[in-house]
C-alpha positions as CSV (number, residue, x, y, z in Angstrom):
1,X,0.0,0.0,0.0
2,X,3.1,2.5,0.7
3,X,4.4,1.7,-2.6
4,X,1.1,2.6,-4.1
5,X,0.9,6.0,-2.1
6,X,4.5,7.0,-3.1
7,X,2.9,6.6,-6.8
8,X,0.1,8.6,-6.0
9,X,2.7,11.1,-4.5
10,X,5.7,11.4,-7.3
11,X,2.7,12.0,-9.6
12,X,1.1,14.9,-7.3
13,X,4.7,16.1,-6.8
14,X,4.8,16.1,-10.8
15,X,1.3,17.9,-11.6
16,X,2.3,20.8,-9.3
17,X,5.9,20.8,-11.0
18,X,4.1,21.5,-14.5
19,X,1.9,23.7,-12.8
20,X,4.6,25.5,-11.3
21,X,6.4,25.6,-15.0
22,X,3.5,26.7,-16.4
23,X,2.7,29.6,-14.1
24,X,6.5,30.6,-14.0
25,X,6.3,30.6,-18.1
26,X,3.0,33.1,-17.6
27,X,4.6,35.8,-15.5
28,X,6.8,37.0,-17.2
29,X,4.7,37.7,-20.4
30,X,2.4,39.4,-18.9
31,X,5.4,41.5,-17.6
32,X,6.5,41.6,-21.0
33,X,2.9,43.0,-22.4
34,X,3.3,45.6,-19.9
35,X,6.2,46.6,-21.4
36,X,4.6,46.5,-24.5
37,X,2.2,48.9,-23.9
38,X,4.2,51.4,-22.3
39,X,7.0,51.1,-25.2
40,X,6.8,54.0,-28.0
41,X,9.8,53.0,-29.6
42,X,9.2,50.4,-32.4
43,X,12.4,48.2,-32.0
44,X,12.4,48.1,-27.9
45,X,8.5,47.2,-28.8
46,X,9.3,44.2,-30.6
47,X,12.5,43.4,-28.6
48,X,9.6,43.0,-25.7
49,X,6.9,40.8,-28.0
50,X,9.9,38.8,-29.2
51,X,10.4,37.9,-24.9
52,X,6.7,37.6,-24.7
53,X,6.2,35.2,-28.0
54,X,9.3,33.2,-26.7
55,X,7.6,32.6,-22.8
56,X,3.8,31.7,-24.6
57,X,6.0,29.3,-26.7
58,X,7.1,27.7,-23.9
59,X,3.9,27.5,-22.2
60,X,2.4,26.2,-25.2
61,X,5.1,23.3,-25.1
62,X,5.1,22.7,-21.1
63,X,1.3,22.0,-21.6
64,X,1.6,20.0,-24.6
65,X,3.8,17.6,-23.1
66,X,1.5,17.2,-20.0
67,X,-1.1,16.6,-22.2
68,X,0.6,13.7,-24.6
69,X,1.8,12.1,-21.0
70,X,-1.5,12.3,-20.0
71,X,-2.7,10.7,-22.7
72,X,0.0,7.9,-22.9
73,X,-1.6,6.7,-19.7
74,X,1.2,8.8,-17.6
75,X,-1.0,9.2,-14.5
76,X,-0.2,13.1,-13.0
């Protein structure tokens, strides 16, 4: 029954790893947005959505692997 809970708890320990990925991918965009807005020069402007492209990138790819483990029976 231990080994069963240590399962149960690698894969919690997992879910809140991606979830901690996820959330550390989303903060800084919306810092960069921020940025985005307040810029009036062009090139800092898209120095700032080139950041911000690059973290929802990597959000998009965090939560794409979650999803093909969950769906390769990867229990999380």
């Amino acid at each position: 029954m231990s080994e069963l809970k240590n399962v149960c708890d690698q894969d919690e320990k997992l879910f809140l790893i991606f979830k901690k990925a996820v959330e550390a991918e989303q903060k800084p965009q919306k810092t960069y947005k921020e940025a985005i807005d307040c810029c009036t020069d062009q090139v800092m402007s898209k120095v700032f959505q080139r950041l911000h492209d690059d973290e929802a990138t990597h959000e998009t790819t965090l939560k794409e692997h979650y999803r093909q483990l969950r769906e390769n029976g990867v229990s999380i």
